[in-house]
N, C-alpha and C positions, 0 to 999 in steps of 0.2 A: 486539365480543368484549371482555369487560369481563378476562377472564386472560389474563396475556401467553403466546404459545408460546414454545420454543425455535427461536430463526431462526437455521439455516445457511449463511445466502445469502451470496454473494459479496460482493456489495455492491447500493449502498448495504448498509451491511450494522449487527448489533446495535451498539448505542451504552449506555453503562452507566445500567444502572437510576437512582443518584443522581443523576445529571448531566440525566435525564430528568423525576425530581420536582423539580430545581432549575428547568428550562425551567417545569416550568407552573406550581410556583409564585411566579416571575415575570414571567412573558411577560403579563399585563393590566397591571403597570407594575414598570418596576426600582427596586430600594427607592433611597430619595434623587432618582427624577428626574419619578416621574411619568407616565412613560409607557413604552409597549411597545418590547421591543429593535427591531422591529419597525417602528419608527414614529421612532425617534432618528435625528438626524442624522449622517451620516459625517463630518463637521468638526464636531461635540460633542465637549464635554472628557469626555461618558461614554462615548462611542467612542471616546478617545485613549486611556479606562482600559481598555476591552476591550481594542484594540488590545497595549495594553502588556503585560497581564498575559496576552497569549496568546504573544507573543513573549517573554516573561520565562518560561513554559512550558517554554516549547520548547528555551530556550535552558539552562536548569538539567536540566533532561530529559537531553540529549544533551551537555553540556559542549560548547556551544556557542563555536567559540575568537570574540576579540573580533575578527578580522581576516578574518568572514565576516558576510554578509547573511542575515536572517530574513525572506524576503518572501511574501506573502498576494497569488494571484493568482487569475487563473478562467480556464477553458475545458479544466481536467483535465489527468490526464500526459497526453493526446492531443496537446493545445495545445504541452506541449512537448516533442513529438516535432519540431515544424518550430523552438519559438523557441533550443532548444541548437544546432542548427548554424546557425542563423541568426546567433545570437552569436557561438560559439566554433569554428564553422569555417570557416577562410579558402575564396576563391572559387578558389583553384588551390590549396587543401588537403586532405589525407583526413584520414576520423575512421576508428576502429577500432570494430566494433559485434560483440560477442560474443554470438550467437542461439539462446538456449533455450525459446524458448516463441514462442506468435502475437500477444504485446505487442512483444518485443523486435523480430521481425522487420516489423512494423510500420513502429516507431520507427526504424530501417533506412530500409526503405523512404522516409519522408518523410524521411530527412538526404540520401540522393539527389536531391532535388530543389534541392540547394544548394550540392551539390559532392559530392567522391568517398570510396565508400565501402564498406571493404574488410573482409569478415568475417573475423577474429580467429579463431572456431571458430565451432563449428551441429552440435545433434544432430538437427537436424531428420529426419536418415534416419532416426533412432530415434523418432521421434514425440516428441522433446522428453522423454523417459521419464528421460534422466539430463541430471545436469548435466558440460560437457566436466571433464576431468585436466590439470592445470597442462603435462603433456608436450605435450596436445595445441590449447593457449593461444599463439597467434604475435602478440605485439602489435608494430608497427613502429612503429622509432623515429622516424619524421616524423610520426606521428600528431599530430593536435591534439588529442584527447582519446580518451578509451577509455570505452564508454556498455555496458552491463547492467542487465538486470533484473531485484532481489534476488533477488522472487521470482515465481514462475511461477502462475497462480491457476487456470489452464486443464489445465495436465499436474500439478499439484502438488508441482514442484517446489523449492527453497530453498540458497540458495550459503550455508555454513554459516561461510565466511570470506570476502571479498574479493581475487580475484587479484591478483597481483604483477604491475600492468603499469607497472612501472618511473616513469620521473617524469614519464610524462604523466598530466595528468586525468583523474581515474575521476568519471565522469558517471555515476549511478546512477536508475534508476525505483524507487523503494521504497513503491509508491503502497499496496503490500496485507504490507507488514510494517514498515513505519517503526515505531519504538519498540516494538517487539514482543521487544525485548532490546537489552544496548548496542551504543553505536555510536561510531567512532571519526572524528568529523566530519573532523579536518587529515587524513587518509587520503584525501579524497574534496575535489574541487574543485568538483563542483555534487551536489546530493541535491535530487529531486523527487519531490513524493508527493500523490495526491489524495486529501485527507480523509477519505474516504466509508468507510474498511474500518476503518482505526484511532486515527482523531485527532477524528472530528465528522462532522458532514450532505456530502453533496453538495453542490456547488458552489463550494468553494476549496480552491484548488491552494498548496500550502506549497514554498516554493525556496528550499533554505540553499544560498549560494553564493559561494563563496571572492572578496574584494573585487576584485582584478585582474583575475578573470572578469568579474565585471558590466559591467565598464569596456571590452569587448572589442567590443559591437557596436557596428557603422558607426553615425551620426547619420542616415545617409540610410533607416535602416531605418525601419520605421511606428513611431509612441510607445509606443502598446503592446504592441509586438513585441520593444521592449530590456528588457534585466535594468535598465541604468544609469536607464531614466523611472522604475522602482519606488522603487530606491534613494533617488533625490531625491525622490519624491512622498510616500515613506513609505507604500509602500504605497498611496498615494488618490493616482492620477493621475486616475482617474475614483471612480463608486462604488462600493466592494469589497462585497461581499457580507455585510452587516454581521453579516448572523443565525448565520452558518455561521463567521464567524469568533469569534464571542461564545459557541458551544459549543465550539470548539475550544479556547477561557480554560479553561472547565469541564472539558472532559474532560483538558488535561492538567495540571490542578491535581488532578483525580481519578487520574489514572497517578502523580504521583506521591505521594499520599496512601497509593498503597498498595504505596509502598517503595522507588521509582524502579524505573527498567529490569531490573536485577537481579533483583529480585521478579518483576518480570512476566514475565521471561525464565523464570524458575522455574517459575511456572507453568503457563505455554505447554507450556513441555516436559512436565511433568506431563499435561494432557489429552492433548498428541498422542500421547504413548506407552501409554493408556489404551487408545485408538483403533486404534493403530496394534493394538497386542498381541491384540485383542478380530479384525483385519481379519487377522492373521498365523498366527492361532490355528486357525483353520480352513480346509478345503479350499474351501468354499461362498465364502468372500470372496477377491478377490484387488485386494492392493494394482497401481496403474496405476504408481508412481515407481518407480525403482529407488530400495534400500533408504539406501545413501549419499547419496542425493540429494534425500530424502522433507522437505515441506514441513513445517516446524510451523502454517501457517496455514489450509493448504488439504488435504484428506486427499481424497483422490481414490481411488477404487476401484470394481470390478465385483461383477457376478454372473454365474451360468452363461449366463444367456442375456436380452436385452434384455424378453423379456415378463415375469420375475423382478423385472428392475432396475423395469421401471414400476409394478407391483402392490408395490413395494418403498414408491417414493414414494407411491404411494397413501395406503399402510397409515399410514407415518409420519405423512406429513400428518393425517391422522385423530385418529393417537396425539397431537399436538402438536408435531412434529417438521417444523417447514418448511424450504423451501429446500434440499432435498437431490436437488434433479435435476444432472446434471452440465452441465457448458456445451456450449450448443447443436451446437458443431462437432465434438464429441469420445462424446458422451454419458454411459453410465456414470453415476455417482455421486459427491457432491463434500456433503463438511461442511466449511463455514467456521469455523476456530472462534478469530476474532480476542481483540487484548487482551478486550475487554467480554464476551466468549463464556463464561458460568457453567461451571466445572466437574462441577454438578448435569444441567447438560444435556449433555454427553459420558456422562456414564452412562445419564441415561435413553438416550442411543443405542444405549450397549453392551449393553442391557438387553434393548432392542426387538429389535438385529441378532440375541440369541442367540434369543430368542423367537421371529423370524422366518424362522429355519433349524432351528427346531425344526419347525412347522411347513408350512412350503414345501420344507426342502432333502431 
């Protein structure tokens, strides 16, 4: 298909059109070396300059303080749902894990396997539809850290500030809204987030992590299981995933080319409420969040009746409109519509939705 669709998909998800004519027209050799990102070696001074200017990125991006770690790792936030409490919680310690969605209770789940672990709050009887009320938020003070996730990409929903859980570590998954607005890194003692929705490709994991934390897991842990082998290897204890880190240079030279976080937060907000307004407007749609609690990155909603919602995705698909099936566990309907996500393609949604309930509702 030589025209691009609009992709809604969760993830792997769209990646910015320039950043994509930069890949091909480099990727048969990068200017000055000769050969494909591809084919360079992880111990090249041209992979130190990727390396550098991806972490130079990231770190003008979010006001990176200098008393924290930029590290480039693999095996996704899944990977570290086991290596945070592998580091940062003692073996006769509890973590506080605050559960709003089927990421977060996950990431739960695998910090029991390391020690104790005691839920803060859970809407899960709500089906994850809101996010808890600071009243209903009990973080304890033994905690070794306090773990959430920003946002929800299954229920749709988005923590529009960070709770107050006092001076322990806020250990965050921000793997599907990292820089999708600011953020106030000294707030947060680790930030982990996998590429794939709004920094670059699949396959590396980005861990900004306050430097006393990295220094926390035991020596007797496996090498690639500590935050401290990163620190000291720079990243290249083994070999990092060179390609996926060389667009992540790109993409966030392209965040902020177009104005830093600020801007992008700007516009975020501008499609979601396009969306949102176009799903609230009518009886035929119905938003899944509750309204307080509604994602800017993931807009989640129904229709009267499941044979609706599939002849929904059909149709789209057809119009150019992909990835709008909802996640498999829940169903329903889901537009991703991360940084990279055109504001041209939220209209053509809004365009198709009204069209489609003209017709069908």
């Amino acid at each position: 298909m030589a025209e691009r669709v609009f992709n809604f998909g969760a993830g792997p998800a769209v990646l910015p059109e320039p950043v994509l004519e930069r890949i091909r027209q480099d990727l048969p050799a990068l200017p000055g070396v000769g050969m494909s990102v591809l084919e360079i070696s992880h111990r090249s001074s041209a992979f130190d300059e990727i390396l550098a200017a991806a972490e130079t990125g990231i770190r003008a991006l979010a006001g990176v303080p200098d008393d924290y770690h930029v590290l480039f790792l693999q095996g996704g936030a899944t990977l570290q749902f086991s290596m945070v409490p592998m580091n940062l919680l003692p073996a006769d310690g509890e973590a506080d894990y605050l559960l709003t969605g089927s990421w977060a209770a996950q990431a739960a789940r695998e910090a029991e396997k390391f020690g104790s672990v005691r839920v803060a709050a859970t809407t899960e009887p709500e089906g994850y539809r809101r996010l808890p009320t600071p009243g209903e938020i009990g973080v304890s003070p033994d905690a070794a850290y306090a773990h959430l996730t920003t946002n929800n990409t299954i229920a749709g929903t988005q923590w529009g500030a960070m709770p107050d859980v006092g001076d322990r570590p806020l250990v965050v998954d921000a793997s599907s809204d990292i820089f999708s607005r600011p953020i106030d890194v000294a707030a947060h003692g680790l930030i982990y987030a996998g590429a794939q929705k709004n920094l670059g490709p699949a396959g590396v994991t980005v861990v900004i992590v306050r430097a006393d934390l990295a220094e926390r897991g035991s020596p007797a842990l496996p090498k690639l299981m500590r935050y401290a082998t990163y620190v000291q290897g720079g990243s290249r204890p083994n070999t990092p995933p060179v390609f996926a880190i060389y667009v992540v240079s790109l993409v966030t030279a392209w965040l902020r080319g177009q104005g830093g976080l600020e801007a992008v937060a700007a516009r975020n907000e501008r499609k979601a409420a396009k969306l949102y307004a176009a799903i609230d407007g009518t009886d035929f749609y119905r938003g899944v969040a509750e309204p307080g609690s509604r994602s800017l990155m993931n807009v989640t909603f129904r229709l009267p009746t499941p044979e609706l919602e599939k002849r929904f995705v059909e149709e789209a698909e057809a119009a150019g409109l992909a990835g709008l099936k909802g996640h498999r566990s829940v169903g329903g309907l889901r537009a991703s519509i991360y940084n990279a996500f055109p504001e041209a393609g939220v209209e053509a949604l809004v365009t198709f939705m009204a069209e489609f309930e003209r017709v069908r509702g």
